[in-house]
C-alpha positions, 0 to 999 in steps of 0.5 A: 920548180924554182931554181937555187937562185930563186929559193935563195932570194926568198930564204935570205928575204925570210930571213931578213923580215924576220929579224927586223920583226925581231928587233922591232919587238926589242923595246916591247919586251924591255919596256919594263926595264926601261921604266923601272930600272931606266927612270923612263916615264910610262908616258913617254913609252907608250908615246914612242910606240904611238910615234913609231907606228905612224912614222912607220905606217906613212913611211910604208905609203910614201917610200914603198915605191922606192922599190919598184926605182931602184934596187930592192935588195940595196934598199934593203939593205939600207933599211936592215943596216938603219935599223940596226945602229939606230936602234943601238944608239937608242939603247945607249940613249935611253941608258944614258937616262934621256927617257926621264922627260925634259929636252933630251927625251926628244932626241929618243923620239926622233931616233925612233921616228927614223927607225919606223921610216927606216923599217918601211923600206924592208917590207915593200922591197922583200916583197918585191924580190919574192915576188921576182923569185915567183912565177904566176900564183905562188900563194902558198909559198908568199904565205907561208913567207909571210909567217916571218913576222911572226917568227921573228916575235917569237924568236925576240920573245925567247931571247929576251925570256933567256937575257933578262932571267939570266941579266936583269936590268941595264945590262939585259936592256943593252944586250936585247938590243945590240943581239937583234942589230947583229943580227940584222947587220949579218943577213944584211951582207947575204941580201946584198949578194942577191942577184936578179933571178931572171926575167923569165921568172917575174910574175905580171899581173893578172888580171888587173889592170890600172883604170887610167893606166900611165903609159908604159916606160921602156927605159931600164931601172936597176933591179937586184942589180941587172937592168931590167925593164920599166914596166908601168910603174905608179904614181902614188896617185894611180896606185890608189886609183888601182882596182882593189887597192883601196878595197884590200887597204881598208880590209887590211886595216881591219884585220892588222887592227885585231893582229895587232891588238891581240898582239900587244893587249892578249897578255895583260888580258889574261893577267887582268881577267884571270890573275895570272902572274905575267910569265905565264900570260905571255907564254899562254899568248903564243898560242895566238901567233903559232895559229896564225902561222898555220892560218897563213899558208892554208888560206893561201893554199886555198888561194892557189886553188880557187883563183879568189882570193877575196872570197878565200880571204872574206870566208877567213875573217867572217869565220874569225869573228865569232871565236873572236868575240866568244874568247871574252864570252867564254870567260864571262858567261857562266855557261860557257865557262864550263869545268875544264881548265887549260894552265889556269883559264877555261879550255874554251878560251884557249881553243878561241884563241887559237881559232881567232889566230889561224883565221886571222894570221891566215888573211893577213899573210896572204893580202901583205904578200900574193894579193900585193904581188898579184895587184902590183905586178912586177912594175910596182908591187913595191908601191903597192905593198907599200900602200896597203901595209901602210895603210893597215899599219895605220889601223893599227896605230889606231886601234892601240890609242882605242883600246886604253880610251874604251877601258881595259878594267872593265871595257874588255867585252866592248873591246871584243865586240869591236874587234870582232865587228871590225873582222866583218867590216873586213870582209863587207869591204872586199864585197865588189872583188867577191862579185867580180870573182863569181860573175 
C-alpha cells in the first residue's frame, strides 16, 4: 500500500501536467480570435505551432536529464511558474497586435519558443517524482497518471467553451490565458512542498541494464530536497545506447503521430466530411480523448499482468490500425456506410473513433510513464523520459507539416492510410523487446 506522502506526490504531479496540457491548448482553442478579432495572419499561427513543437521536442531531448541533478520538483516548479508569465505575456503581446506580421511578430515567436523549452522541463521531472513515489511495477497506477494530458485538454476545451460563448473576442482571449497561468501559478506552491518520499520506495530498474554502463557515482544529488544517492546517472550518449531506448523512442513517435494528429485534424474532418457546424465536430472529437483515457490503465493493467510491456503495447497499436484506417472508410464506401446514424455521422465512424482512441491513448500512457520509469531506473528516468517523449514530440511535429502538404480536401483517405501504417511500423519497431520477452 502506498503511503499519504507518496499518493500526495502522485496527486499534486497529476495535478500539475494536467494544467500544463490545459495551458498548452489556450492558444488552440483561441486561435480563431486571434486571427479574426487580433489581425494575426494564419501563417503566423500555424507557424508559432510548428516553433513551439520543435522547441518543445529538442527541449524534452536536451533538458530531461536536469531531473535526475537537481531536484525534480524545483524544476518543476521552475517550469509551471515559466510557463505561466510566459504565456500571459504573449496574450498581452498578441493583443497589443504583434501577430500582424513585420518585426515585432518576432518577439511572439521567441516567447513561444521559450514557452516549449519551458514546458519540457515538466514532464521528465513529474515522471521522475512518480516514479520515486512507486514501488517496482505500478503500471497501471503510472497509466492512469498518464491520463493527465488529456484531462487537462478536456478541462482547457470546457473552459474555453464557457469563456468565449459568454466573452467574445479580445476580452475571452485574455481571460483563456490568465485562467490556465493561474492555475498553473496555485499547484506550483503545492509541488514545492513535496518531499522525498523515501529511499525505500525508489523503483530500480528491472531487468535492464546499460550496455556500456558508466561507472557508478556515489556522490549525493539533491532530490525533492533530501539528498539521495547518484546511482548511474546518463549521458545523453549513453541513454541512446540503452537497451529499448531507441526502440520505444521511434514507436513512440508513431503512435504520438496519430494522438496528435487525430487531436488537432479530427474536428475539421468532420466538419469537412460531414458539413457539421464546428460546436458539434468539437464536441463529437471528445469522444477520441475520453477513449484514450480508458485505453491507458487497461493496457497498463494488462502490463502489470503480463510482465511484457512490448508484447502489451505491439498487440495495442496492431489493433488500433484497422478501426484507424476504416473511421475514413466507413464514410466512404457505400457498404460500410450503413443507415444508423449517431449526431449527423454513420454510427460506424463513431465506434471507429472511439476503438482507435482506447488502443491508441492505451500505448501512448503506458510507454511516456512505467516503460520510461522501468528503463531509466531511478538514476535517470528524467533523462530517459526526456529522450523518448522527445523524440515523439518530434513525430509529432512532423506529422502536422505532413498532413496539409498530403491534402486535407481531398487526401483524407491517404491520410488514414498513413496514420494507420504508421500504428503497424509502431509495433514492427518493438520486434527485438517482443523476442527477448518470450525467449
Amino acid at each position: 500500500m502506498l503511503a499519504v506522502k507518496q499518493w500526495s506526490g502522485i496527486i499534486v504531479t497529476f495535478l500539475a501536467y494536467m494544467f500544463v496540457h490545459a495551458g498548452r491548448k489556450a492558444f488552440t482553442n483561441t486561435k480563431s480570435i486571434a486571427i479574426s478579432d487580433l489581425n494575426m495572419e494564419a501563417t503566423v499561427a500555424g507557424s508559432l505551432d510548428a516553433c513551439f513543437m520543435l522547441a518543445y521536442a529538442f527541449g524534452l531531448v536536451i533538458l530531461g536529464g536536469l531531473g535526475d541533478r537537481h531536484s525534480s520538483s524545483r524544476l518543476l516548479s521552475i517550469s509551471l511558474v515559466s510557463m505561466g508569465l510566459l504565456q500571459i505575456l504573449f496574450s498581452e503581446l498578441c493583443l497589443a497586435g504583434f501577430g500582424a506580421g513585420g518585426f515585432k511578430t518576432a518577439f511572439l515567436f521567441f516567447i513561444w519558443i521559450a514557452d516549449g523549452l519551458a514546458q519540457s522541463l515538466a514532464f521528465p521531472c513529474a515522471v521522475k517524482i512518480v516514479q520515486s513515489c512507486l514501488l517496482n511495477g505500478g503500471g497501471t497506477i503510472f497509466s492512469i497518471w498518464a491520463c493527465n494530458g488529456v484531462l487537462g485538454n478536456i478541462l482547457c476545451s470546457l473552459i474555453s467553451a464557457f469563456l468565449i460563448r459568454s466573452h467574445p473576442g479580445p476580452f475571452g482571449f485574455r481571460g483563456m490565458f490568465l485562467i490556465t497561468s493561474a492555475c498553473n501559478l496555485v499547484i506550483t506552491y503545492f509541488v514545492m512542498r513535496l518531499k522525498s518520499p523515501g529511499s525505500h520506495t525508489i523503483a530500480e530498474p528491472a531487468q535492464i541494464e546499460l550496455e556500456e554502463a558508466p561507472s557508478v557515482n556515489t556522490s549525493l544529488v539533491e532530490e525533492n530536497g533530501a539528498s539521495v544517492p547518484e546511482k548511474n546517472l546518463m549521458t545523453l550518449s549513453e541513454c541512446f545506447r540503452t537497451p529499448g531506448v531507441i526502440d520505444f523512442s521511434i514507436c513512440n513517435a508513431c503512435i504520438k503521430a496519430v494522438c496528435y494528429a487525430m487531436f488537432f485534424w479530427l474536428p475539421f474532418y468532420l466538419v469537412s466530411v460531414y458539413k457539421l457546424n464546428p460546436g458539434k465536430a468539437a464536441g463529437l472529437s471528445i469522444f477520441y480523448d475520453v477513449a484514450t483515457l480508458l485505453g491507458g490503465p487497461a493496457c497498463g493493467y494488462l502490463v502489470d499482468k503480463t510482465q511484457k510491456p512490448a508484447s502489451v503495447i505491439a498487440a495495442f497499436t496492431i489493433l488500433a490500425a484497422g478501426p484507424q484506417l476504416f473511421i475514413h472508410l466507413s464514410s466512404s464506401v457505400p457498404l460500410l456506410k450503413g443507415t444508423s446514424r449517431f449526431d449527423g455521422i454513420p454510427t460506424s465512424v463513431v465506434i471507429n473513433i472511439l476503438l482507435s482512441g482506447f488502443f491508441v491513448g492505451g500505448v501512448l500512457n503506458v510507454i511516456s510513464g512505467a516503460v520510461c520509469a522501468k528503463i531509466g531506473g531511478h538514476g535517470s528516468t528524467s533523462r530517459v523520459t526526456g529522450v523518448i517523449d522527445g523524440i515523439g514530440s518530434l513525430g509529432a511535429a512532423l506529422t502536422q507539416i505532413a498532413i496539409p502538404l498530403i491534402g486535407v480536401e481531398d487526401g483524407w483517405l491517404t491520410i488514414f492510410i498513413v496514420l494507420a501504417g504508421l500504428l503497424l511500423l509502431s509495433a514492427g519497431t518493438l520486434f527485438r523487446i517482443i523476442r527477448d520477452e518470450w525467449l
